[in-house]
mmCIF file of the C-alpha atoms, coordinates in Angstrom:
data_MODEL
# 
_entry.id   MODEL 
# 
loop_
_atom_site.group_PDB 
_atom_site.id 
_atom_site.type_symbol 
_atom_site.label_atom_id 
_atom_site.label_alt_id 
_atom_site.label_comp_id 
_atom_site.label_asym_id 
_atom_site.label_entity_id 
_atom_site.label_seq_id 
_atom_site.pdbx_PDB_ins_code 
_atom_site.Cartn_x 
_atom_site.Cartn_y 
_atom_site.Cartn_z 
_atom_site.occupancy 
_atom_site.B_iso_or_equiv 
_atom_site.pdbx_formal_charge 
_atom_site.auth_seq_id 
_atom_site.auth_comp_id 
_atom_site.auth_asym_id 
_atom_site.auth_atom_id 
_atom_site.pdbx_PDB_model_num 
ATOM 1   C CA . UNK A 1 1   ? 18.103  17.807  -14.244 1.00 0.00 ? 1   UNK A CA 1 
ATOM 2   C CA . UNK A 1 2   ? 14.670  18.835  -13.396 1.00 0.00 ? 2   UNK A CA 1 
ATOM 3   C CA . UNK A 1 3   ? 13.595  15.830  -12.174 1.00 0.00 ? 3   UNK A CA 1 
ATOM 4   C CA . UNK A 1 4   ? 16.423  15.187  -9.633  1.00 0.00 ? 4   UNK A CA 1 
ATOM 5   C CA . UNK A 1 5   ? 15.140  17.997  -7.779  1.00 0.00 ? 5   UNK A CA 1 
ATOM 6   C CA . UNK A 1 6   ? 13.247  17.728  -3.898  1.00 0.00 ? 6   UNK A CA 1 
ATOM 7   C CA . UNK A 1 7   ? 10.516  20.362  -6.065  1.00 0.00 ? 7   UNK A CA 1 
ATOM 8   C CA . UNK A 1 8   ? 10.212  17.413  -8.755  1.00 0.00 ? 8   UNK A CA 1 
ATOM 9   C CA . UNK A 1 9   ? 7.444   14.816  -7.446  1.00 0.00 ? 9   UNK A CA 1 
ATOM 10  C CA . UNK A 1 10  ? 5.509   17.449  -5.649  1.00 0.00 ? 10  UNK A CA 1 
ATOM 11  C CA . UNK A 1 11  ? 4.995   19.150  -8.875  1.00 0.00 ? 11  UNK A CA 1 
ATOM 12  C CA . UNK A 1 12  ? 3.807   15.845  -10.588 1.00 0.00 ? 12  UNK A CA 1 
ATOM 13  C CA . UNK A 1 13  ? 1.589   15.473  -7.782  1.00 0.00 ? 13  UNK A CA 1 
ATOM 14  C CA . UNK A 1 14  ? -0.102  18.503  -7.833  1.00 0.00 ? 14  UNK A CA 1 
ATOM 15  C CA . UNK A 1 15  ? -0.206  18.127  -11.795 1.00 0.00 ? 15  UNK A CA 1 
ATOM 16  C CA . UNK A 1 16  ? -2.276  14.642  -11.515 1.00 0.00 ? 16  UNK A CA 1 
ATOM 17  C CA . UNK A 1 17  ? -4.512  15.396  -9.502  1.00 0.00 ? 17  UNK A CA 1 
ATOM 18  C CA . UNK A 1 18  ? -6.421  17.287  -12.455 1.00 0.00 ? 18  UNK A CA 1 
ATOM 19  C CA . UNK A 1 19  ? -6.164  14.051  -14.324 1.00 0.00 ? 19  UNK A CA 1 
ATOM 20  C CA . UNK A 1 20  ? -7.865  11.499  -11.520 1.00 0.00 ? 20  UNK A CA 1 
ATOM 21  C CA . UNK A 1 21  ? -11.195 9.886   -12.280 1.00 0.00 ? 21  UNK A CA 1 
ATOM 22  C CA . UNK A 1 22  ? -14.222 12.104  -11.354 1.00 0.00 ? 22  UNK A CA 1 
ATOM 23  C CA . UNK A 1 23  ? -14.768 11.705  -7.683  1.00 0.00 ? 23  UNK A CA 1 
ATOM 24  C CA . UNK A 1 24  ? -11.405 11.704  -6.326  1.00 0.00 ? 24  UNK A CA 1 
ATOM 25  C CA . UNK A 1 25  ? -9.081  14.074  -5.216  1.00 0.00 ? 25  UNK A CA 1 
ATOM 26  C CA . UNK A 1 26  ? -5.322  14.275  -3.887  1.00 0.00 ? 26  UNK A CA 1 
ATOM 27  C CA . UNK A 1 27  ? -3.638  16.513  -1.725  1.00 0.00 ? 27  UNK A CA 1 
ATOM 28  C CA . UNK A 1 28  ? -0.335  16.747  -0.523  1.00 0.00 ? 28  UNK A CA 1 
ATOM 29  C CA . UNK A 1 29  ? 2.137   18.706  1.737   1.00 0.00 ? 29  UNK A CA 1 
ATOM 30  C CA . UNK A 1 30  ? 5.520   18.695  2.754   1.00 0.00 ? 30  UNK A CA 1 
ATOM 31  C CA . UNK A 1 31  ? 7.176   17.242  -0.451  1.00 0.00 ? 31  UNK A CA 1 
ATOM 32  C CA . UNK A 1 32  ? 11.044  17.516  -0.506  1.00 0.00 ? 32  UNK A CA 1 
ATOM 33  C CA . UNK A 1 33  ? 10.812  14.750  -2.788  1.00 0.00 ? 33  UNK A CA 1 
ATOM 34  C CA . UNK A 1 34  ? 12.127  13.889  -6.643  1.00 0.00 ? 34  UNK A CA 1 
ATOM 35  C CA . UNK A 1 35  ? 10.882  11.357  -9.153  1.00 0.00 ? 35  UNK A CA 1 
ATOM 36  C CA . UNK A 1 36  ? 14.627  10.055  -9.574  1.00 0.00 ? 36  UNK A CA 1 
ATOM 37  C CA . UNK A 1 37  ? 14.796  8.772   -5.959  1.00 0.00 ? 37  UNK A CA 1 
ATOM 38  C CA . UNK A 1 38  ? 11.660  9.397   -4.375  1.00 0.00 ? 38  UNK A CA 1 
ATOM 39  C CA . UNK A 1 39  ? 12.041  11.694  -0.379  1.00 0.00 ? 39  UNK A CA 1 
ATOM 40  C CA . UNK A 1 40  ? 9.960   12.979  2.292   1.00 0.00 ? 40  UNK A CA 1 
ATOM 41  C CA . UNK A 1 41  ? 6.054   13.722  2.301   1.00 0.00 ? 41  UNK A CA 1 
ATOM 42  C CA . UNK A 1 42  ? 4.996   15.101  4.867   1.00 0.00 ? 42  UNK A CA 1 
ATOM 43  C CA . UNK A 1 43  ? 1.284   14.792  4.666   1.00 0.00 ? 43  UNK A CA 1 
ATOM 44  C CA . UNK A 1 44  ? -0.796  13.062  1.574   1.00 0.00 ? 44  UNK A CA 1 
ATOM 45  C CA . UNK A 1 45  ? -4.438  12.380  1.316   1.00 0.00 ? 45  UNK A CA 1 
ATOM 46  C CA . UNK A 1 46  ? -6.569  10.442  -1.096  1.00 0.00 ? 46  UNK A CA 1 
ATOM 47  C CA . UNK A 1 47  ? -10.221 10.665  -1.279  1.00 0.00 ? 47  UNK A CA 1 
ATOM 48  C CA . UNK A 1 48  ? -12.208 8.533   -3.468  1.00 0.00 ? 48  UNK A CA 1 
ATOM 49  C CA . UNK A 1 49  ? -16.240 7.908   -3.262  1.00 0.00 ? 49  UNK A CA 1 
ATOM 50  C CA . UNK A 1 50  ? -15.640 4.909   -1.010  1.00 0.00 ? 50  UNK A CA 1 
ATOM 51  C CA . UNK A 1 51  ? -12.748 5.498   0.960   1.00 0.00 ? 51  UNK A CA 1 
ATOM 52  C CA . UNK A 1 52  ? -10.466 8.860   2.445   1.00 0.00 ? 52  UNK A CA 1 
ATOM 53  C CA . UNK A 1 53  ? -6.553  7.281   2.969   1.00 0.00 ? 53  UNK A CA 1 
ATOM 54  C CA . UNK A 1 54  ? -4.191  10.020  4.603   1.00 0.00 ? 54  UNK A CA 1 
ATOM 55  C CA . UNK A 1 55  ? -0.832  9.203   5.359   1.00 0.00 ? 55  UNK A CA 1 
ATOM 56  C CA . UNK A 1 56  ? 1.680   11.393  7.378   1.00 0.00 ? 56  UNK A CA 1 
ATOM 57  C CA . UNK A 1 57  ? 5.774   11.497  7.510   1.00 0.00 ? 57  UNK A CA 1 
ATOM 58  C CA . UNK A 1 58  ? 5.947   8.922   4.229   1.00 0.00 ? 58  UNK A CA 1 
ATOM 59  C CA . UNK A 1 59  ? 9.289   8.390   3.377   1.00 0.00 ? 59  UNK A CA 1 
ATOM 60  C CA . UNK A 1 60  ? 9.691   6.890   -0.024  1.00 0.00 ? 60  UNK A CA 1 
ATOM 61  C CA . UNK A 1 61  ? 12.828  5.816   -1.918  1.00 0.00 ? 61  UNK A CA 1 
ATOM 62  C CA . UNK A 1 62  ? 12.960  4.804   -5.586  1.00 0.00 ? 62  UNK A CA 1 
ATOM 63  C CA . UNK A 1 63  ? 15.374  4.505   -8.774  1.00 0.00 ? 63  UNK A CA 1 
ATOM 64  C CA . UNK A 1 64  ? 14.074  5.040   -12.002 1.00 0.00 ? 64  UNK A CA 1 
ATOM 65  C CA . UNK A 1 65  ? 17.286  2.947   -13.504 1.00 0.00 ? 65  UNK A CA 1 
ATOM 66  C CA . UNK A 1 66  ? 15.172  -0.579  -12.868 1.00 0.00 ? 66  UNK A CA 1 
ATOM 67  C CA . UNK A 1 67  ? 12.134  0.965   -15.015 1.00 0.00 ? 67  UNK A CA 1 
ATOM 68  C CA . UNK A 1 68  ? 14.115  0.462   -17.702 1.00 0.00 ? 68  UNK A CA 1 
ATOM 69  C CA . UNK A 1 69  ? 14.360  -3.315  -17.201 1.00 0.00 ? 69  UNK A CA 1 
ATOM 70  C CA . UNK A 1 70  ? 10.696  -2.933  -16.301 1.00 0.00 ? 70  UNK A CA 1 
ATOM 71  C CA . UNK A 1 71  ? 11.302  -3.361  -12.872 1.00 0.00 ? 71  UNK A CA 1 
ATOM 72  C CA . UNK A 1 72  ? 10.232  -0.938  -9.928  1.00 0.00 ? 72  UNK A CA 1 
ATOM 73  C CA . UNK A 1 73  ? 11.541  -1.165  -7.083  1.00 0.00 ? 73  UNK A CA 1 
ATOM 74  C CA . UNK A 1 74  ? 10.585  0.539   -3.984  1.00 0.00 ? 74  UNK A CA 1 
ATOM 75  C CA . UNK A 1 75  ? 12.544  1.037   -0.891  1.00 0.00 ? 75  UNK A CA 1 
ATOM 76  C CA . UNK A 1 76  ? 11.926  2.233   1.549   1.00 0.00 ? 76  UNK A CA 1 
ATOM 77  C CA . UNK A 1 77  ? 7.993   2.813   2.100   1.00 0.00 ? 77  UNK A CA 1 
ATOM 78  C CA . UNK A 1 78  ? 7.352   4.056   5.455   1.00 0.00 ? 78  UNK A CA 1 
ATOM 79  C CA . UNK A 1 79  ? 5.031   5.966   7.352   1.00 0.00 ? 79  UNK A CA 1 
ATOM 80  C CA . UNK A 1 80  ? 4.515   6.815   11.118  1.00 0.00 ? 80  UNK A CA 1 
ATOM 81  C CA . UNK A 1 81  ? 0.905   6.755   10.087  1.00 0.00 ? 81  UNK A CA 1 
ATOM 82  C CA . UNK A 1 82  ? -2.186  5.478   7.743   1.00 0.00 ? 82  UNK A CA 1 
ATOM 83  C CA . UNK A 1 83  ? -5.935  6.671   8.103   1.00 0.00 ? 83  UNK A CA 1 
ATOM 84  C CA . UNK A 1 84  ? -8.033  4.480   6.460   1.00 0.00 ? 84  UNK A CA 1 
ATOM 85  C CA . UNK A 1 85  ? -11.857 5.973   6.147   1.00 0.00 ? 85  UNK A CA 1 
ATOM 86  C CA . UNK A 1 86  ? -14.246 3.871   4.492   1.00 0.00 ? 86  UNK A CA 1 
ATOM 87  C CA . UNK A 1 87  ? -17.280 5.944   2.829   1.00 0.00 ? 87  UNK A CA 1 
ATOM 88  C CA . UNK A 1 88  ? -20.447 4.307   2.819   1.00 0.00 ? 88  UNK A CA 1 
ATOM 89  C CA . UNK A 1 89  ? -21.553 4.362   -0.915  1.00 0.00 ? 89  UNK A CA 1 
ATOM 90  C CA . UNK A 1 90  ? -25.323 4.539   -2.175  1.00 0.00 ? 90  UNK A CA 1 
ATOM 91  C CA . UNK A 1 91  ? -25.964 0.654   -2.433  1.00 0.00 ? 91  UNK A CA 1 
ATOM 92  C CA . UNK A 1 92  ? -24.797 -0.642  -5.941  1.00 0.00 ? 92  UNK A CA 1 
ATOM 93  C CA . UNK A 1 93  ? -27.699 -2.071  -8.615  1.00 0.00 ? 93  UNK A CA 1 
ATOM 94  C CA . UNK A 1 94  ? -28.023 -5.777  -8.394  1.00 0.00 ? 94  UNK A CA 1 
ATOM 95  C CA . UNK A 1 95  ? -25.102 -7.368  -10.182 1.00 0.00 ? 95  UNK A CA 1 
ATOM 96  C CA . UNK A 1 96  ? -24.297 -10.752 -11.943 1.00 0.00 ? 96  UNK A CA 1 
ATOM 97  C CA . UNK A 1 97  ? -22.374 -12.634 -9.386  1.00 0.00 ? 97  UNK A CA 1 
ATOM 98  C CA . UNK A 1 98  ? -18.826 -12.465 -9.143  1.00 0.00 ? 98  UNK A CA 1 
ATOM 99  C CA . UNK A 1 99  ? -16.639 -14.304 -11.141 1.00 0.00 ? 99  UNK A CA 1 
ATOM 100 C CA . UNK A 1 100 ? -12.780 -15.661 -9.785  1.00 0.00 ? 100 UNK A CA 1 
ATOM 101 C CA . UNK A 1 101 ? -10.216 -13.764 -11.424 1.00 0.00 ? 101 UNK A CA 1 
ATOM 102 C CA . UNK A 1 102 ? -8.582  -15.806 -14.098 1.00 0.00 ? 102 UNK A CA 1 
ATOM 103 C CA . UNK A 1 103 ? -5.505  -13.325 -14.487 1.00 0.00 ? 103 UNK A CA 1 
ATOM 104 C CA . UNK A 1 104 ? -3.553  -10.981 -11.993 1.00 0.00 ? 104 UNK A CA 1 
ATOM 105 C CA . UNK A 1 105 ? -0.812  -9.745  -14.109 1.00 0.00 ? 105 UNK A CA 1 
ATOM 106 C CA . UNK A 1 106 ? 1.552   -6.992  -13.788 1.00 0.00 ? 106 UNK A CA 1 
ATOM 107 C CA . UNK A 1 107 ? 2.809   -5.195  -16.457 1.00 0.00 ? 107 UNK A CA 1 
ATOM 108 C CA . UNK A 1 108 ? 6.360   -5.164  -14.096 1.00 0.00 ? 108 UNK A CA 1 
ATOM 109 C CA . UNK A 1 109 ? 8.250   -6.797  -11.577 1.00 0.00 ? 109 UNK A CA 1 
ATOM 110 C CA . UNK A 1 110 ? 7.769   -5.071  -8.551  1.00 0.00 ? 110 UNK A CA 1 
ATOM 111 C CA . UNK A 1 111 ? 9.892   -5.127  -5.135  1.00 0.00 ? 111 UNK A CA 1 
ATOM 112 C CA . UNK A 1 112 ? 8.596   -2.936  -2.548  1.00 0.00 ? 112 UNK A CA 1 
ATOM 113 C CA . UNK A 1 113 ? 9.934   -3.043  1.246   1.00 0.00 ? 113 UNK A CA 1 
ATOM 114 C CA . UNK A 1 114 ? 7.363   -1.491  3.692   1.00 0.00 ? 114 UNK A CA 1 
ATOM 115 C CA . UNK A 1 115 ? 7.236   -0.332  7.267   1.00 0.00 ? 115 UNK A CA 1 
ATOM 116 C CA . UNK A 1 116 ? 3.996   1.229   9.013   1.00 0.00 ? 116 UNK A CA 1 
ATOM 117 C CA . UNK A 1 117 ? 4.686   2.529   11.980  1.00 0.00 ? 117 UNK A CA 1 
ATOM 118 C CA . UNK A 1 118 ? 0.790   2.959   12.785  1.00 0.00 ? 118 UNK A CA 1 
ATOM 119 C CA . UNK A 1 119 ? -2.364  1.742   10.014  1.00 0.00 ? 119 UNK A CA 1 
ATOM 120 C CA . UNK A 1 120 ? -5.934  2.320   11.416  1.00 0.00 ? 120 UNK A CA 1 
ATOM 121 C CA . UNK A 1 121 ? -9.126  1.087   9.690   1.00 0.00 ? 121 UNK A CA 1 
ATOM 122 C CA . UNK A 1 122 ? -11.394 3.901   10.576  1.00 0.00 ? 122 UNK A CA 1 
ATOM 123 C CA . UNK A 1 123 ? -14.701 2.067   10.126  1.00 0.00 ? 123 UNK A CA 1 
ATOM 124 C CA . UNK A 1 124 ? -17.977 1.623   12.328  1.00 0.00 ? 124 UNK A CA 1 
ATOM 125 C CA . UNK A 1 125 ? -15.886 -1.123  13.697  1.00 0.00 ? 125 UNK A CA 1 
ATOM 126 C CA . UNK A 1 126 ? -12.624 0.477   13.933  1.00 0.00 ? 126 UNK A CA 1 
ATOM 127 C CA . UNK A 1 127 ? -8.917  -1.519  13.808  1.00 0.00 ? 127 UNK A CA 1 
ATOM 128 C CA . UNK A 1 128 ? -5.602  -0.682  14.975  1.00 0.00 ? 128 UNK A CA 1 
ATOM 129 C CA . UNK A 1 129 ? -2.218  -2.508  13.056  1.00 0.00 ? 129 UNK A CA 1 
ATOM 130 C CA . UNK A 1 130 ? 1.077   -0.889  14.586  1.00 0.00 ? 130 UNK A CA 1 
ATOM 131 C CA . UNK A 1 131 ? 4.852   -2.039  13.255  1.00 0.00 ? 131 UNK A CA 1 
ATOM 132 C CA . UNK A 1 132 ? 3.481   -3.429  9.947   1.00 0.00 ? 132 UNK A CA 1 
ATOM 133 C CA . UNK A 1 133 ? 6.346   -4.526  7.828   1.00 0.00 ? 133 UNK A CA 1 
ATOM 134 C CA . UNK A 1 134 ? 7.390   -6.356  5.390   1.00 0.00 ? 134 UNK A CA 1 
ATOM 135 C CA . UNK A 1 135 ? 7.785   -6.783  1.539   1.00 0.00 ? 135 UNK A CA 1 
ATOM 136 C CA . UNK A 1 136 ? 5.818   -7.585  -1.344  1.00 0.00 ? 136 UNK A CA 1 
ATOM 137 C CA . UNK A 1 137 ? 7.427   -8.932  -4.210  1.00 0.00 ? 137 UNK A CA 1 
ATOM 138 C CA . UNK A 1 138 ? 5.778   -9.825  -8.120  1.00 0.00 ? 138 UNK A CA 1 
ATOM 139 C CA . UNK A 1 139 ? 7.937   -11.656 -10.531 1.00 0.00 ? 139 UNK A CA 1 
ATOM 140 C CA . UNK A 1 140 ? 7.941   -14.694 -13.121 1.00 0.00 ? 140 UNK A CA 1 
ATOM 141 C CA . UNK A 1 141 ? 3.825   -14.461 -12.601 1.00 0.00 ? 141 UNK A CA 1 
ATOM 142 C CA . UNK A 1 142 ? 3.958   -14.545 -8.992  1.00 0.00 ? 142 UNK A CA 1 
ATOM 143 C CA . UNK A 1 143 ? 2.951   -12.609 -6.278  1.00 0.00 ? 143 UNK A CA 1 
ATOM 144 C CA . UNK A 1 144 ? 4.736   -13.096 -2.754  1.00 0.00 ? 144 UNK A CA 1 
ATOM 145 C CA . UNK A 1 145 ? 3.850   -10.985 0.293   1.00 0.00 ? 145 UNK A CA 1 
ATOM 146 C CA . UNK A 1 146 ? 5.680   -11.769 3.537   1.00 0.00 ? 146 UNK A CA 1 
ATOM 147 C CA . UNK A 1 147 ? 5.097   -10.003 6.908   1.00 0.00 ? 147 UNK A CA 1 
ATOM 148 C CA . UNK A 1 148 ? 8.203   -9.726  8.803   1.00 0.00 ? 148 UNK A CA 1 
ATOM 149 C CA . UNK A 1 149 ? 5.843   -8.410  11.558  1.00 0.00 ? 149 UNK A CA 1 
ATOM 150 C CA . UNK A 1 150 ? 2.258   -7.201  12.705  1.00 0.00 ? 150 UNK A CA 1 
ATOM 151 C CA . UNK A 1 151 ? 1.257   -6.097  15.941  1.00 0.00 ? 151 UNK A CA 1 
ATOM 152 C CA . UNK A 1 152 ? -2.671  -6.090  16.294  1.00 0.00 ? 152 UNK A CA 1 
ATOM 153 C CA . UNK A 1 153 ? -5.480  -7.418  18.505  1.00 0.00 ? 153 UNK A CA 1 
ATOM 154 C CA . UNK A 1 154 ? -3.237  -7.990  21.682  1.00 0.00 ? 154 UNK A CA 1 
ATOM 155 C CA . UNK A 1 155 ? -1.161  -10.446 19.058  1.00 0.00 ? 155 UNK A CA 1 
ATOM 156 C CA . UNK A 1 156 ? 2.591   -10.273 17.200  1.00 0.00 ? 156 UNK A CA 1 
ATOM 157 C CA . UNK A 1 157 ? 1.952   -12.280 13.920  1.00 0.00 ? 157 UNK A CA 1 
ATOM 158 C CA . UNK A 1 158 ? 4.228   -13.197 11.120  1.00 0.00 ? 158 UNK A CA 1 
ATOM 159 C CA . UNK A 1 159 ? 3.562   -14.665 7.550   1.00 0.00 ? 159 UNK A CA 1 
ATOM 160 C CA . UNK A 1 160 ? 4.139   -15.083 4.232   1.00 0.00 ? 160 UNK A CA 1 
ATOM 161 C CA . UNK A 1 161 ? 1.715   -15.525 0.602   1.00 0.00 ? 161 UNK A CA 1 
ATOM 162 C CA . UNK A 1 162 ? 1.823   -16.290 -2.773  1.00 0.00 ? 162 UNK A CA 1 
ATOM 163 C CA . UNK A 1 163 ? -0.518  -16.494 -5.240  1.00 0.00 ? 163 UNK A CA 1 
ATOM 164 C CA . UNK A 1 164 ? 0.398   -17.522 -8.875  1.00 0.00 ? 164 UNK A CA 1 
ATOM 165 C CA . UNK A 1 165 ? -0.829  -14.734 -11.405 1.00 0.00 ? 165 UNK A CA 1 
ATOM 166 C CA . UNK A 1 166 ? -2.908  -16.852 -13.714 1.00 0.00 ? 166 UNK A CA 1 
ATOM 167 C CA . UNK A 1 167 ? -5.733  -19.219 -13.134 1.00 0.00 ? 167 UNK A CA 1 
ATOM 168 C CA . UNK A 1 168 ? -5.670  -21.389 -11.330 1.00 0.00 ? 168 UNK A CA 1 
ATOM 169 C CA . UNK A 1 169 ? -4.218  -18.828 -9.102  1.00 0.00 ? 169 UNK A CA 1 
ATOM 170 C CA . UNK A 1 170 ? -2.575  -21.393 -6.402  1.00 0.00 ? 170 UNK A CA 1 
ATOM 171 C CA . UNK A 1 171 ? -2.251  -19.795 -3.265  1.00 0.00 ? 171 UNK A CA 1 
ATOM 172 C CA . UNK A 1 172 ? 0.513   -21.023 -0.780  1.00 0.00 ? 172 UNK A CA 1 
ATOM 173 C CA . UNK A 1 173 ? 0.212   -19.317 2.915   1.00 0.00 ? 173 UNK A CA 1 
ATOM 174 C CA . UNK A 1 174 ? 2.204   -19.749 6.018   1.00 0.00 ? 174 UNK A CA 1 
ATOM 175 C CA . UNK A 1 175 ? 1.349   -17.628 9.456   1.00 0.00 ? 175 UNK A CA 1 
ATOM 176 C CA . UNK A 1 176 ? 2.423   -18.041 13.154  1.00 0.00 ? 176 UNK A CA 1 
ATOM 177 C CA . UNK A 1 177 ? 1.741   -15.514 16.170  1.00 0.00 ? 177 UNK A CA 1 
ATOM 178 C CA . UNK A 1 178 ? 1.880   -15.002 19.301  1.00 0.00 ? 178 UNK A CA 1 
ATOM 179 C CA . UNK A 1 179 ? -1.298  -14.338 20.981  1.00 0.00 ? 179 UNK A CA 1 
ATOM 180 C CA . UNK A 1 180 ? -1.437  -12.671 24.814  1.00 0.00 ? 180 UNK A CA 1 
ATOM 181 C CA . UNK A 1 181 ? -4.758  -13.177 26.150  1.00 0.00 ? 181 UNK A CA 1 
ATOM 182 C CA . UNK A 1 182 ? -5.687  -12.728 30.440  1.00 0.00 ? 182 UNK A CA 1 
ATOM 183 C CA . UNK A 1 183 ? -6.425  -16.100 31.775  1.00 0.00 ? 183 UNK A CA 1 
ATOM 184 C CA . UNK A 1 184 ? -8.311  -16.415 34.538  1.00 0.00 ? 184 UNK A CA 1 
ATOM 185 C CA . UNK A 1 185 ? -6.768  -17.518 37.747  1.00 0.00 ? 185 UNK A CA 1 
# 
């Protein structure tokens, strides 16, 4: 019963956040929200070493019914905004080089619709992304993004990706935009 309630999530929220890694924090506000079928938050922020993401009005729908078939699906994700801060870190030891990835496995399918009203990359060089959506999709070992839409850079641009899960991770891509650029006379 408990966890049909709008109280529910925002509860489990408040309880993780004494159980992230060192370094990172979570706060929320808003929440009228369950873990049955997900609801409103009205203000969440994440802040990590490296980066600070706050999101406002995120709507969020779920079913926990498809966990059971170890599926999660989730839809709708939307927000009307995303802050994303990088952090500059201390500069890391020298490392071995990185190696590819031989696996990208989930331990679920996953179906999850999204729509971003308005995502800004906060850096020295900052970036602006308004009407983001789309849906991202992993199943049978495959990963498939497509993007019904992106508006950035003076340009509307459209796509979809996949990338098989294990090596050699084939990646198959398709984009096409519309770019609207001043010409001279």
């Amino acid at each position: 019963w408990w966890s049909g309630t709008s109280q529910s999530l925002g509860a489990v929220l408040s309880f993780a956040t004494r159980w992230l890694p060192e370094g990172q924090t979570l706060a929320t506000r808003d929440v009228h929200a369950s873990l049955r079928s997900g609801g409103q938050i009205g203000w969440l922020r994440w802040e990590s070493p490296t980066l600070v993401v706050e999101v406002q009005d995120l709507q969020i729908g779920w079913q926990l019914r498809p966990l059971l078939e170890r599926r999660r699906e989730i839809a709708p994700l939307q927000a009307t905004q995303v802050l994303l801060t990088p952090r500059t870190p201390e500069p890391p030891p020298p490392e071995e080089p990185l190696q590819p990835l031989e696996q990208l496995r989930l331990p679920l399918d996953i179906v999850l619709d999204f729509d971003l009203r308005h995502l800004r990359w906060a850096a020295q060089t900052p970036v602006d992304v308004r009407d983001l959506r789309g849906s991202y999709r992993y199943a049978d070992a495959q990963h498939a993004l497509t993007l019904a839409n992106v508006d950035v850079a003076d340009g509307r641009y459209q796509g979809r990706l996949q990338v098989q899960a294990d090596a050699p991770m084939a990646v198959e891509a398709q984009v096409s935009g519309r770019v609207q650029a001043p010409l001279p006379e």
